[in-house]
GUDO-851776 format. One line per field, with one value per residue (C-alpha): residue number from 1; x, y, z. Coordinates in nm, 2 decimals. Each point is the difference from the previous one (the first is absolute). Layout:
residues N
logu <- NUM/...
x <- X/...
y <- Y/...
z <- Z/...
***
This chain:
residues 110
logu <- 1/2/3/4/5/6/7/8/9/10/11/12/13/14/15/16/17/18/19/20/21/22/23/24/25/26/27/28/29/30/31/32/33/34/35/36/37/38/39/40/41/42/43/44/45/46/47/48/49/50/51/52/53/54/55/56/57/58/59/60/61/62/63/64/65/66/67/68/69/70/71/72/73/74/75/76/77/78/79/80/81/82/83/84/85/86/87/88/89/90/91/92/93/94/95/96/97/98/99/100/101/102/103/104/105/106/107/108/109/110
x <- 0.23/0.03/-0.29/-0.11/0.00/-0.23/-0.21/-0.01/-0.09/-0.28/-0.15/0.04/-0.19/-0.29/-0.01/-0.03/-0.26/-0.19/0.02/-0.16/-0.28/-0.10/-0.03/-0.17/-0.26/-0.02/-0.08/-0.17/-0.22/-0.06/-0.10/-0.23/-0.15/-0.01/-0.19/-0.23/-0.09/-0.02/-0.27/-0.22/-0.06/-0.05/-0.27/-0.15/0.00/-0.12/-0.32/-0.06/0.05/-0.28/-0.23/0.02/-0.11/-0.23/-0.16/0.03/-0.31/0.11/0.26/0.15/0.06/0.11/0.25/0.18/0.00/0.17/0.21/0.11/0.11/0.15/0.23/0.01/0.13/0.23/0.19/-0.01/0.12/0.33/0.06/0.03/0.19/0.24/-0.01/0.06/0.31/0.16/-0.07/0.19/0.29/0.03/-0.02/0.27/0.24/-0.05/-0.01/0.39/0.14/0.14/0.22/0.13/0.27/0.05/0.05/0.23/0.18/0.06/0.08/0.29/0.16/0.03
y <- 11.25/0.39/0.20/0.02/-0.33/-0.07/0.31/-0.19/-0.30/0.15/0.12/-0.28/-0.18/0.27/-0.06/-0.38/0.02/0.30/-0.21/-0.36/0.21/0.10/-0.36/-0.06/0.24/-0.09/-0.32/0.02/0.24/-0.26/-0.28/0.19/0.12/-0.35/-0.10/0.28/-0.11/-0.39/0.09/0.22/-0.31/-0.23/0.18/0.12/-0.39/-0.10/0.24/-0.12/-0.33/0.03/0.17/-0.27/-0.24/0.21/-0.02/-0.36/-0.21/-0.37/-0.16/-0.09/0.35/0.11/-0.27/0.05/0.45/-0.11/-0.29/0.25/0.26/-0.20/-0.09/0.34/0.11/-0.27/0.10/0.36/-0.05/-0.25/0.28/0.26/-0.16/-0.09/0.36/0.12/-0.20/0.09/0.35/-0.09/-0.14/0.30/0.21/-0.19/0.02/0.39/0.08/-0.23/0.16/0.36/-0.23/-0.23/0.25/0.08/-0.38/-0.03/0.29/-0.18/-0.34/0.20/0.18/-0.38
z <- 1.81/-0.07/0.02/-0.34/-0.03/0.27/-0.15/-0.28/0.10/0.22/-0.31/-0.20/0.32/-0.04/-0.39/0.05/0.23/-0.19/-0.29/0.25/0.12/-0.37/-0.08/0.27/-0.04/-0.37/0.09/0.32/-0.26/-0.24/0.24/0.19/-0.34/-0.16/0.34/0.02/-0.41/0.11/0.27/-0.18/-0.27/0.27/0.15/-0.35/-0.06/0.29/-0.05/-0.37/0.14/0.28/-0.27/-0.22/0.30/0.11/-0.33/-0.03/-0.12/0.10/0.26/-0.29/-0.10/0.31/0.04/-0.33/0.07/0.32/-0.13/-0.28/0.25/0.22/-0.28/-0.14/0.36/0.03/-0.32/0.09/0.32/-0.17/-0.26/0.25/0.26/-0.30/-0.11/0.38/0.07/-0.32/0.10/0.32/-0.17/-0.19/0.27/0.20/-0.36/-0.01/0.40/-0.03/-0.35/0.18/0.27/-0.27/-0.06/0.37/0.03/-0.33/0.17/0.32/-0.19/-0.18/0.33/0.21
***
């Protein structure tokens, strides 16, 4: 291998793994965002939710505010994990795409 052609693929090293560590911080960006957005409503919820139990007239009442929030959580807490490992699985596709020519590359030279 001359020496220009190890320069280059030295650089071509440094672009891939430039290009990895913007897709990671993309997405390590948007998950901690999406998380940050998913705990603020829980614990808005959670606080509307003790309000209206606080302000509850009947055992009745106070078992359908909690039965309601209970499923309200529940769902919240399916969507979001749904929405979080989608996320991930996006993150994995774009933290992969810059070595897919690298590996093309060393597919063609065997």
């Amino acid at each position: 291998m001359t020496p220009d052609e190890m320069n280059k693929l030295g650089k071509d090293s440094m672009d891939i793994a430039m290009n990895s560590f913007g897709a990671w911080t993309k997405s390590g960006q948007a998950i901690v965002a999406e998380v940050v957005d998913y705990s603020k409503k829980s614990v808005e919820g959670s606080a509307a939710a003790w309000e209206k139990l606080l302000g509850a007239k009947s055992l009745e009442t106070a078992m359908e505010v909690q039965s309601e929030y209970l499923k309200s959580s529940y769902e919240g807490f399916v969507a979001e994990a749904t929405k979080l490992g989608e996320l991930y699985v996006d993150f994995a596709k774009e933290a992969y795409k810059p070595f897919e020519s690298a590996v093309a590359k060393a597919s063609i030279m065997k």
